[in-house]
C-alpha positions, 0 to 999 in steps of 0.5 A: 482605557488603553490598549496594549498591542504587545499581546495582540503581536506576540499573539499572532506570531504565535499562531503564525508560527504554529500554523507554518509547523502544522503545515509543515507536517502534513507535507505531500509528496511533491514529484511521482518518485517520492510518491512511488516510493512510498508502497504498501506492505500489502500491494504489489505488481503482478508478475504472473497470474494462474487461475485454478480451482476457484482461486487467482494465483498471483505473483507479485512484486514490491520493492524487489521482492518477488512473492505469491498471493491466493485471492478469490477468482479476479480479473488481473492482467500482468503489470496491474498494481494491486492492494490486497487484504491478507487473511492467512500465510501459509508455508510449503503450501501444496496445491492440487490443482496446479500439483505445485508446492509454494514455500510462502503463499499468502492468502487474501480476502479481497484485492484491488486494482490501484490506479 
């Protein structure tokens, strides 16, 4: 019986190849900036924070834009980088409490302090 070794090395590159492209598409980031880079749509820096009426109001920062989230009452101190899960955007929202009118106020179920 005779065996041809062809096969068997057009085989392995094959997988060779296809095991390098793979690879090639689950690339991490390497550096901190390019992983800094990458922020969420629903995350933010926190500029500012106000505690009123069962409510944490925060302003946040992401990628230069500067906007305001409502969240159930948290513990946040300023510079804290925060995940949120948006529940609700209100416009020219009015608020009692603070007797202040926010022009977008995004209403959130649950945030999260991003380590």
């Amino acid at each position: 019986m005779k065996i041809s070794v062809l096969p068997l090395a057009i085989l392995l590159a094959n997988l060779a190849f296809y095991s390098a492209s793979a690879m090639a598409l689950h690339h991490e980031p390497q550096d901190a900036e390019e992983s800094a880079s990458k922020t969420s749509a629903n995350e933010g820096k926190v500029l500012s924070s106000i505690d009123a009426g069962g409510y944490t109001y925060m302003e946040l920062e992401n990628g230069g834009n500067k906007f305001w989230i409502a969240a159930p009452t948290t513990k946040v101190n300023v510079g804290d980088h925060i995940r949120y899960v948006q529940n609700m955007v209100m416009t020219n929202f009015t608020s009692k409490t603070l007797n202040r009118t926010f022009g977008t106020l995004i209403f959130v179920t649950s945030t999260e302090i991003k380590k």
